[in-house]
Residue frames as a rotation matrix with the C-alpha (Angstrom) as fourth column:
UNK 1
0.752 0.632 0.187 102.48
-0.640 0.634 0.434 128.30
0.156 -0.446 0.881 94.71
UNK 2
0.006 -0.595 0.804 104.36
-0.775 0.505 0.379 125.68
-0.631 -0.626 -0.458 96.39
UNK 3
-0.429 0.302 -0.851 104.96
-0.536 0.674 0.509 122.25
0.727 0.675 -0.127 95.06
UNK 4
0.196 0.462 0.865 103.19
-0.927 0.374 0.010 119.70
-0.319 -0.804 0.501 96.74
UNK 5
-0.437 -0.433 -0.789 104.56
-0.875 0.407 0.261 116.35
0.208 0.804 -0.557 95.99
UNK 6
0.437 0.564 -0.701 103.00
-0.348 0.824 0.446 113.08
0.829 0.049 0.556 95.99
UNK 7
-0.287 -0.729 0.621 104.00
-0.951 0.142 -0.273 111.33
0.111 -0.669 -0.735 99.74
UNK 8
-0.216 0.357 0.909 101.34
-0.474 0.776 -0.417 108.31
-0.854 -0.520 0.002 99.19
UNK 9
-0.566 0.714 -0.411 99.62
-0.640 -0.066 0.765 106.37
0.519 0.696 0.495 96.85
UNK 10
-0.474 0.709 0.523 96.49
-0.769 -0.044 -0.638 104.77
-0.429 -0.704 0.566 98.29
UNK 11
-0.699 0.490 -0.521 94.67
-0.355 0.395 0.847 101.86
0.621 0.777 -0.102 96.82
UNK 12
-0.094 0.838 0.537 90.94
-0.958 0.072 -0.279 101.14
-0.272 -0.541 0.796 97.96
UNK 13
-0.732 -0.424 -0.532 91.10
-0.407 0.900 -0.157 96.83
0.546 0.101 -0.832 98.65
UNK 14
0.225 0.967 0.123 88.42
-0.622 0.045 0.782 94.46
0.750 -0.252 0.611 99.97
UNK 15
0.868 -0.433 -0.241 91.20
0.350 0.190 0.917 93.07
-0.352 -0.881 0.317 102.80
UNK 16
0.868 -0.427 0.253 94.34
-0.456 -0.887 0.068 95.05
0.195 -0.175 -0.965 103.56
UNK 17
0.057 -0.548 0.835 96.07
-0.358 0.770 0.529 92.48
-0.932 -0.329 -0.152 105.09
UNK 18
0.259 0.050 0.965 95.87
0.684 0.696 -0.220 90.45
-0.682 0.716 0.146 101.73
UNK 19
0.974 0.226 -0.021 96.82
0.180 -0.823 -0.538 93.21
-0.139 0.520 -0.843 99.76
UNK 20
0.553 -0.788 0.270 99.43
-0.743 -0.321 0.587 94.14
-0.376 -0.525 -0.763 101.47
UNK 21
0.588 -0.027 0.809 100.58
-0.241 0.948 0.206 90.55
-0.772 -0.316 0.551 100.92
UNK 22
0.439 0.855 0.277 100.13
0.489 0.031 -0.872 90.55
-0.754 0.518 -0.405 97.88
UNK 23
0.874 -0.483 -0.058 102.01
-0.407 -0.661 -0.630 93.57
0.266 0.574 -0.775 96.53
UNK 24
0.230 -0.857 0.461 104.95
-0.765 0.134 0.630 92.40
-0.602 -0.497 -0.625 98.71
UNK 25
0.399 0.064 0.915 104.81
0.265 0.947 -0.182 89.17
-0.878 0.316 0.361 96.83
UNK 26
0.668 0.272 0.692 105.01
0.698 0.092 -0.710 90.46
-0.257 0.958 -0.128 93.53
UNK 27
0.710 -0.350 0.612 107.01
-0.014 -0.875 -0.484 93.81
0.705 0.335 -0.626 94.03
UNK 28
0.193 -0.655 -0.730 108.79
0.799 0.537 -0.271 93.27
0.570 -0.531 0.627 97.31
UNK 29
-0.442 0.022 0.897 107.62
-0.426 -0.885 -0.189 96.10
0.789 -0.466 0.400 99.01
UNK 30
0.819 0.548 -0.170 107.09
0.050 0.227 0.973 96.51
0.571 -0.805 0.158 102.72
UNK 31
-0.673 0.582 -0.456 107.26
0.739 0.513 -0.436 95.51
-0.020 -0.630 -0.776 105.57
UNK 32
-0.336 0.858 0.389 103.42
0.327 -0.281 0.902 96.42
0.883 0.430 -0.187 105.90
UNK 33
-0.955 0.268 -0.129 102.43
0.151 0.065 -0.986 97.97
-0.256 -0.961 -0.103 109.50
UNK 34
-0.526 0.815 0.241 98.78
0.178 -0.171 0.969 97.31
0.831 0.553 -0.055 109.17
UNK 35
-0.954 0.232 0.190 96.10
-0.286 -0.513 -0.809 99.54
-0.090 -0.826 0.556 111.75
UNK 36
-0.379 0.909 -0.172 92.54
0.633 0.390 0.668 98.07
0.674 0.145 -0.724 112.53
UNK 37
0.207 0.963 -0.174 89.50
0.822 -0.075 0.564 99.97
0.530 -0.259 -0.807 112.89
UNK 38
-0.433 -0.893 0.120 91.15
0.803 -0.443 -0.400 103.32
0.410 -0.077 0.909 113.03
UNK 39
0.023 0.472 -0.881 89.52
0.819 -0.515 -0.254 105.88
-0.574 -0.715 -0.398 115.69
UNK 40
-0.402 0.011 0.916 88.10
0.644 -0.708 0.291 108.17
0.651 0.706 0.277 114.18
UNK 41
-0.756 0.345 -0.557 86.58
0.344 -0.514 -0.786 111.29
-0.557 -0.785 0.270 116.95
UNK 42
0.342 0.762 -0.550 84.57
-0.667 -0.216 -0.714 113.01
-0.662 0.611 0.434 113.72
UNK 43
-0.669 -0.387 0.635 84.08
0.506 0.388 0.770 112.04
-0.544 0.837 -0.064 110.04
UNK 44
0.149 0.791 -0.594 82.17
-0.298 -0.537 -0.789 114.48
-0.943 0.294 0.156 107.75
UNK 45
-0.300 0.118 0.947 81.02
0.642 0.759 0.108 112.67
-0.706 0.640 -0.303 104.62
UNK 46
-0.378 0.555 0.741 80.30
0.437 -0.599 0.671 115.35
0.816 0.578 -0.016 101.70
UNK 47
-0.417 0.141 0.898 79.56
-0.547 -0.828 -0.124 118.06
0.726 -0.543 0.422 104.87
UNK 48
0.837 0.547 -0.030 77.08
-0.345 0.569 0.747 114.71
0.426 -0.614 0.664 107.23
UNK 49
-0.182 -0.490 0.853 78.57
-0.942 0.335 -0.008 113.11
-0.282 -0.805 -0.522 110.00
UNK 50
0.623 0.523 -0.581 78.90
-0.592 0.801 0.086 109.75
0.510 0.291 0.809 109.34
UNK 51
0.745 -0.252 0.618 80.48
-0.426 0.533 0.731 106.83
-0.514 -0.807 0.290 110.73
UNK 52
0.546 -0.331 -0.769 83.73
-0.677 0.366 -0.638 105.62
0.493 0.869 -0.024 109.00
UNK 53
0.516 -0.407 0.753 85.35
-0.552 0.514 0.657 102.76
-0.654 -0.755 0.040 110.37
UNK 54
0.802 -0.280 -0.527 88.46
-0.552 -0.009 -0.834 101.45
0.229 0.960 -0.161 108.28
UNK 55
0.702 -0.621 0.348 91.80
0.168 0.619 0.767 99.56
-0.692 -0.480 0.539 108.05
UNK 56
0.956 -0.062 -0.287 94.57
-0.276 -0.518 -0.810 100.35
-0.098 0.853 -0.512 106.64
UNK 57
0.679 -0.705 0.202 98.19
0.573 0.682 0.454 98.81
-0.458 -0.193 0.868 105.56
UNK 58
0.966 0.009 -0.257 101.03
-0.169 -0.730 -0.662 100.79
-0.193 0.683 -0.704 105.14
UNK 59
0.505 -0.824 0.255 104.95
0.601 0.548 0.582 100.33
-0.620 -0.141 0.772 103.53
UNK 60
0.195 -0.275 -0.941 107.13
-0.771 -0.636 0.026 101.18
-0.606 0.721 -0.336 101.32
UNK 61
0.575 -0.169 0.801 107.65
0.797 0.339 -0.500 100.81
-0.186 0.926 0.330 97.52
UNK 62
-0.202 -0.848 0.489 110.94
0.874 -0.382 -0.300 102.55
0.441 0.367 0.819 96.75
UNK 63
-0.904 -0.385 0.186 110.41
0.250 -0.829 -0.501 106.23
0.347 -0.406 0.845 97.51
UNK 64
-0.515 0.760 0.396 107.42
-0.690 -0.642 0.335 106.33
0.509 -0.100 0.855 98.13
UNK 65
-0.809 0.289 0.511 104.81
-0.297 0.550 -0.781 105.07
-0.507 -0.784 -0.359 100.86
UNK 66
-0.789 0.536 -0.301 101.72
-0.451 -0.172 0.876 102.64
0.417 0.827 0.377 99.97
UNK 67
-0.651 0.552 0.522 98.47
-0.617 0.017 -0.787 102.35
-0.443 -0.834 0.330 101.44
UNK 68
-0.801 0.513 -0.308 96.02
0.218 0.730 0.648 99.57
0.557 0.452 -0.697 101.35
UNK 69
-0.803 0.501 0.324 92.53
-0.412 -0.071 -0.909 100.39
-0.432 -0.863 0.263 102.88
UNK 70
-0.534 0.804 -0.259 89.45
0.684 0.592 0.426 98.50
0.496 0.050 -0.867 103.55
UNK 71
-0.303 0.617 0.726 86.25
-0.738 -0.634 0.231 99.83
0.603 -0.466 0.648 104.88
UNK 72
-0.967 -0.092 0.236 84.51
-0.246 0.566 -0.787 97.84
-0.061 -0.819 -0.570 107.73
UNK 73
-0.315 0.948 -0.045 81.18
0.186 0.015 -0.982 99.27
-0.931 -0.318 -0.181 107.88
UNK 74
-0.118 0.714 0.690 78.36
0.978 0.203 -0.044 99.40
-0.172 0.670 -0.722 105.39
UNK 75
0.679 0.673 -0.294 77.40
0.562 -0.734 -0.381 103.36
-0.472 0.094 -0.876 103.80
UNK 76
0.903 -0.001 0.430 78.23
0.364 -0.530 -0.766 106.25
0.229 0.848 -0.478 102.34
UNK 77
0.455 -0.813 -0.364 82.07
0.311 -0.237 0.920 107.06
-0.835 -0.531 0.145 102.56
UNK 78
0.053 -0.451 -0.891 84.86
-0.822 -0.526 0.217 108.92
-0.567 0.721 -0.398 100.20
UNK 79
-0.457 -0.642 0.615 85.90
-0.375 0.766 0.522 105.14
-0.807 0.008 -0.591 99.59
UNK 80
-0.286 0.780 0.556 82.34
0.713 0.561 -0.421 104.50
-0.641 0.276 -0.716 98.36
UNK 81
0.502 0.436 -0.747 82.34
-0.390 -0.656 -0.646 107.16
-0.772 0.616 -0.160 95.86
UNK 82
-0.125 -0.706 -0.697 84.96
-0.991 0.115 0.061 106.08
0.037 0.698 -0.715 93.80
UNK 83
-0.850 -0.237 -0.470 84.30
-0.348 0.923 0.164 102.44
0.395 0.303 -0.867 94.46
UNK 84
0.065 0.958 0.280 80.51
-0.790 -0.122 0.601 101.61
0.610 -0.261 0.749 95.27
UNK 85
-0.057 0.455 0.889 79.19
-0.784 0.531 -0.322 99.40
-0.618 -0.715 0.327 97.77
UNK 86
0.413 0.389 0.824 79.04
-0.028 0.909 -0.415 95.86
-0.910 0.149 0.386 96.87
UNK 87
0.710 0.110 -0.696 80.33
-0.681 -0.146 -0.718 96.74
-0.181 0.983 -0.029 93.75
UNK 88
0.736 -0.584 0.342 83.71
0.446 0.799 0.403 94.25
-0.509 -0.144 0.849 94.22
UNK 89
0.726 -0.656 0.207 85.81
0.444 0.218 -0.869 96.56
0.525 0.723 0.450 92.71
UNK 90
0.513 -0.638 -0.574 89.39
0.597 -0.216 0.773 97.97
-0.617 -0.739 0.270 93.65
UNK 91
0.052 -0.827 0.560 92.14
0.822 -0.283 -0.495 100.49
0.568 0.486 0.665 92.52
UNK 92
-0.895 -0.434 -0.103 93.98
0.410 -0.708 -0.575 103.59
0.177 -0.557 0.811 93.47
UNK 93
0.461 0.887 0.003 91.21
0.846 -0.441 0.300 105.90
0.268 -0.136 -0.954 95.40
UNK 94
0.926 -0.151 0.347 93.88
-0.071 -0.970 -0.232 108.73
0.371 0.190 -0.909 96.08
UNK 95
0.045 -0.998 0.050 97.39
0.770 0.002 -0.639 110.02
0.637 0.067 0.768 96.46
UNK 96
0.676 0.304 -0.671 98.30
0.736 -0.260 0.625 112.02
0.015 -0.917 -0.400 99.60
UNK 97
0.448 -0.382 0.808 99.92
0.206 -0.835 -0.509 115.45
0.870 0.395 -0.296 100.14
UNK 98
-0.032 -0.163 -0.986 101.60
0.861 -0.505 0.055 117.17
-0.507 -0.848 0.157 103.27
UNK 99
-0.207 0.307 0.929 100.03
0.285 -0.890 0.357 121.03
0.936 0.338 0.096 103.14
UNK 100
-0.845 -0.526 0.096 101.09
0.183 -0.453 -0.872 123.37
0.502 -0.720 0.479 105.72
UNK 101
-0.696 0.712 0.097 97.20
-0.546 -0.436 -0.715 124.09
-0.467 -0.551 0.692 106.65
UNK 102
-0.782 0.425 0.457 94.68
0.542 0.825 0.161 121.20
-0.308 0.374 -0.875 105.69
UNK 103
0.094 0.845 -0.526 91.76
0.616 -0.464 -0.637 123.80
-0.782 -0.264 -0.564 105.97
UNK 104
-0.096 -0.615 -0.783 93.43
-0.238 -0.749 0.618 126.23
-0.966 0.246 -0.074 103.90
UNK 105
-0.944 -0.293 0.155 94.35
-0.067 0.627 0.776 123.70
-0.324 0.722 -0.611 101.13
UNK 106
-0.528 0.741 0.414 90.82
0.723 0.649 -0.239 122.62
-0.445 0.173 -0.878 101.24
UNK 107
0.531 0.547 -0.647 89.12
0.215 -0.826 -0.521 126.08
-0.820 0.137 -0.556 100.75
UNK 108
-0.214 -0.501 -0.839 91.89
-0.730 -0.489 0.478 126.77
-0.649 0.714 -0.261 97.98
UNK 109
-0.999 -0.025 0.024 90.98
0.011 0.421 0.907 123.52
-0.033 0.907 -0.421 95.84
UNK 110
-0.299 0.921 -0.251 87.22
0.759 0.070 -0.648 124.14
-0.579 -0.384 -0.719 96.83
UNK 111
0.102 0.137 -0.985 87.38
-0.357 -0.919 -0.165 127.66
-0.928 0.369 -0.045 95.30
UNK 112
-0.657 -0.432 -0.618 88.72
-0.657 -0.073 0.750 125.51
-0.369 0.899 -0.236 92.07
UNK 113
-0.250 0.679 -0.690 85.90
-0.919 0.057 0.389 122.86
0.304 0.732 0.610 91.87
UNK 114
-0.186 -0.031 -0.982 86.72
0.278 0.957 -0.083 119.96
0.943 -0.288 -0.169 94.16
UNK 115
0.368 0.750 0.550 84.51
-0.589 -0.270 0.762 119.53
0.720 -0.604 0.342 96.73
UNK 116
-0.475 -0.513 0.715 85.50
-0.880 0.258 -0.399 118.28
0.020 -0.819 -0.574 100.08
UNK 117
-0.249 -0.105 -0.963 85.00
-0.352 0.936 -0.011 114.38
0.902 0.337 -0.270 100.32
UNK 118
0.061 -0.371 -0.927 86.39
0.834 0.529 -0.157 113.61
0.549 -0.763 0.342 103.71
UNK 119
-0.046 -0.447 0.893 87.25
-0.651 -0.665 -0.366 116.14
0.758 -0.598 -0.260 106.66
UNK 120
0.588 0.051 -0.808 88.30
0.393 0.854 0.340 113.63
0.707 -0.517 0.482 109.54
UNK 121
0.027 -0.785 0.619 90.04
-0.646 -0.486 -0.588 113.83
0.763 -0.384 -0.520 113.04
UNK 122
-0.357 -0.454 -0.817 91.76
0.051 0.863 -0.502 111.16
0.933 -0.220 -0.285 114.34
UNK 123
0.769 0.365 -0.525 91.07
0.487 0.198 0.851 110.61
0.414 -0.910 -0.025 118.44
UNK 124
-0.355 -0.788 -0.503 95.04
0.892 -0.446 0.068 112.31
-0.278 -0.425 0.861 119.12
UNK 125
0.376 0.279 -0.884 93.31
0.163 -0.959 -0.233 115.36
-0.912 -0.056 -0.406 116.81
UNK 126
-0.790 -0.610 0.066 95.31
0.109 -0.033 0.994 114.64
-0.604 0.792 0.092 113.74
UNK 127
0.440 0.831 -0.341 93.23
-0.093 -0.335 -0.938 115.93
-0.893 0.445 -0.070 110.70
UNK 128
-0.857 -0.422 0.295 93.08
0.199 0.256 0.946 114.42
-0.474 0.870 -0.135 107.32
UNK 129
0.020 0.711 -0.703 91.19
-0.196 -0.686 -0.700 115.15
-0.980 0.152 0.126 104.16
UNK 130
-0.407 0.112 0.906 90.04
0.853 0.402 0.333 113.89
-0.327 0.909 -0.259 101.01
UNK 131
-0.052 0.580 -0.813 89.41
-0.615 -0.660 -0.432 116.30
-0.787 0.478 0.391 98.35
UNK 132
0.218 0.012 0.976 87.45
0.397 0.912 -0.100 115.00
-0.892 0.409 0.194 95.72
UNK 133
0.033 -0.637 -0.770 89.79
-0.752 -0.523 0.401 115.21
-0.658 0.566 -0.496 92.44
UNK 134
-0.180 -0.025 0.983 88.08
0.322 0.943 0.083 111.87
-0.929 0.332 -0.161 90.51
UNK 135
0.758 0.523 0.391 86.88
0.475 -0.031 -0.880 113.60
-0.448 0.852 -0.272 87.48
UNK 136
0.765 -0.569 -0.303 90.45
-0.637 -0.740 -0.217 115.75
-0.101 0.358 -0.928 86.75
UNK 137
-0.079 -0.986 0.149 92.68
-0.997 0.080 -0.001 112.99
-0.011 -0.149 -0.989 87.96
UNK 138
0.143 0.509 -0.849 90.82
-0.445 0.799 0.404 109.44
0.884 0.320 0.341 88.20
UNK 139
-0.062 -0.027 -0.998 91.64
0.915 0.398 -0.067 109.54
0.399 -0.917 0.000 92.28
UNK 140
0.879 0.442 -0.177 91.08
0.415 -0.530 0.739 111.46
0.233 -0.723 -0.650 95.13
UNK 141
-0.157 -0.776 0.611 93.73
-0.166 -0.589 -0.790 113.87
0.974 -0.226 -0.037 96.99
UNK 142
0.337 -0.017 -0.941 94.35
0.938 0.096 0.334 113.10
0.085 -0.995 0.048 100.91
UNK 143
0.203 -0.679 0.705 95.73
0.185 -0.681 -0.709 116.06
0.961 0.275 -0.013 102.46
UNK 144
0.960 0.093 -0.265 97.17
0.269 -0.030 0.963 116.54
0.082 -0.995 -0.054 106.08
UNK 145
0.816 -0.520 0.252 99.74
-0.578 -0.742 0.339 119.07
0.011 -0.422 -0.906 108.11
UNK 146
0.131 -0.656 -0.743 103.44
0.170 0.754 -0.635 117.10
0.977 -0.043 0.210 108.06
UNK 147
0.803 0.158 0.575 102.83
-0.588 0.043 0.808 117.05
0.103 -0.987 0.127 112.23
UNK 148
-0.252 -0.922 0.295 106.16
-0.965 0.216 -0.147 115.35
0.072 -0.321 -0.944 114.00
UNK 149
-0.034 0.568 0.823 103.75
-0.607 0.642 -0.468 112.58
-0.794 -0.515 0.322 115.03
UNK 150
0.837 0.487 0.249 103.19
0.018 0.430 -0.902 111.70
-0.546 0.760 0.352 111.39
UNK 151
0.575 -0.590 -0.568 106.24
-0.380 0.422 -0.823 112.35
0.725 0.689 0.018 109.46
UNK 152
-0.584 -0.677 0.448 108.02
-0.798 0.582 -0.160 109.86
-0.153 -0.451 -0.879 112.33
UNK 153
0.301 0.660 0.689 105.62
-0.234 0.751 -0.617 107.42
-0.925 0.025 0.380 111.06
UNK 154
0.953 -0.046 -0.300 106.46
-0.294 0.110 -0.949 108.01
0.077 0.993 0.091 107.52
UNK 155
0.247 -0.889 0.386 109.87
-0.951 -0.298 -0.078 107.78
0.185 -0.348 -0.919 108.92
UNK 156
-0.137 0.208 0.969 109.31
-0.819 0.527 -0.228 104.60
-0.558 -0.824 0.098 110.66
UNK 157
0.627 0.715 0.309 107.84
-0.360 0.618 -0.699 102.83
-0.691 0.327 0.645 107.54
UNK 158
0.758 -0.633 -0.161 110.65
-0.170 0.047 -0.984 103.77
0.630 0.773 -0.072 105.12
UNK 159
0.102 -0.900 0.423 113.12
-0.994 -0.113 -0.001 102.50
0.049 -0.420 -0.906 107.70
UNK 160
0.325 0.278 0.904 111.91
-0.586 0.809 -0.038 99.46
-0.742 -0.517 0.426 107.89
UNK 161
0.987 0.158 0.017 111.77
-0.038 0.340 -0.940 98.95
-0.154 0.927 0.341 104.36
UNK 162
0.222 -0.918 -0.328 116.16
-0.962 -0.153 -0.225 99.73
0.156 0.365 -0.918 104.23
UNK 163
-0.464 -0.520 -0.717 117.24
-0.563 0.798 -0.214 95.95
0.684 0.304 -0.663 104.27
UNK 164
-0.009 0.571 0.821 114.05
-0.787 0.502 -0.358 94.48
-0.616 -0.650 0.445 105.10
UNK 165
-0.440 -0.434 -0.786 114.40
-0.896 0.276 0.349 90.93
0.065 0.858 -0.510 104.19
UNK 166
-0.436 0.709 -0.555 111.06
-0.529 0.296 0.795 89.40
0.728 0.640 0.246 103.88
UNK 167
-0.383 0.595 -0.707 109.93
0.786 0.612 0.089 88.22
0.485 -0.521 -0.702 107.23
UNK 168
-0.219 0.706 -0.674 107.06
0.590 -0.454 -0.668 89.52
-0.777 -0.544 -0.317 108.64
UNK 169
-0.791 -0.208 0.575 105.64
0.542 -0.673 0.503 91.51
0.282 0.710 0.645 105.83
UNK 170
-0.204 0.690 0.695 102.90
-0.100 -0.720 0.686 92.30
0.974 0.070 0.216 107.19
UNK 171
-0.798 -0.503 -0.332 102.94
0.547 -0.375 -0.749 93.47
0.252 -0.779 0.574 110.80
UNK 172
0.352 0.935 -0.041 99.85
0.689 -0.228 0.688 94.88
0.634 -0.271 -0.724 113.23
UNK 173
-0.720 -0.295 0.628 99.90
0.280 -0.952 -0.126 98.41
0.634 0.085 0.768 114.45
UNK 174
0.191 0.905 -0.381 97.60
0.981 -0.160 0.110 100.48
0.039 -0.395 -0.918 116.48
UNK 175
-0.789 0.110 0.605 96.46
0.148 -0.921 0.360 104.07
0.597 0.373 0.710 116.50
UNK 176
-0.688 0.278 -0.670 94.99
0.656 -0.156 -0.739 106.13
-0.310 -0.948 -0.075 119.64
């Protein structure tokens, strides 16, 4: 088996923007590029179509890249397993892979006990995935292909971050 190293950590936040802020404040990470109300074409919730409609802020902290997301809308979502509705709370909700075949990946940690969470595809077609890994690990697993599209994003964030010196930390984005 490959390794598959950590490329995110993720934390589930009741504003992104403020978060984002937030961490920068305290840790000096960033700059944040933060995407509202990311297009989603599907979302299958635990196997149901549902509506997810999120936000999300992303930067860097040393080597590694960190996401803030918010939900928007109201129901059942990966987000809302690990952190009910209404419930006001927050922390990490999952750490992200790059895996050469998302499908694949999924059916191989499926076969081990972790049921599929999330199966999403952006509006360009990009496909991400939550497997859910809360009871082995205390967070979910993203997983998605390292596509040119994406790692020049990941690219994009950790450049910013090479002698970024504190203006603008947090910075609005969009996604097609």
């Amino acid at each position: 088996m490959l390794s598959l190293p950590p490329r995110q950590v993720a934390y589930f936040v009741p504003d992104a923007r403020a978060a984002a802020l937030e961490h920068h404040r305290l840790f000096g990470s960033g700059p944040y590029f933060v995407a509202d109300n990311i297009p989603l074409r599907r979302s299958l919730h635990r196997g149901v179509q549902r509506p997810l409609d999120h936000t999300s802020a992303y930067g860097q902290w040393g080597d590694i890249m960190i996401e803030f997301v918010q939900q928007n809308n109201p129901g059942p979502s990966p987000f809302h397993d690990v952190y009910p509705e209404g419930s006001n709370r927050s922390g990490i909700h999952h750490v992200a892979l790059f895996v050469d075949d998302v499908g694949q990946e999924l059916a191989r940690l499926n076969a081990s006990g972790f049921a599929t969470a999330l199966y999403a595809e952006m509006n360009d077609g990009f496909i991400f995935a939550f497997a859910d890994t809360v009871a082995a690990y205390g967070h979910m697993l993203e997983l998605y292909a390292p596509t040119q599209q994406l790692t020049a994003f990941y690219e994009t964030v950790a450049q910013a971050a090479i002698d970024f010196d504190g203006v603008e930390p947090v910075r609005s984005i969009g996604f097609d």
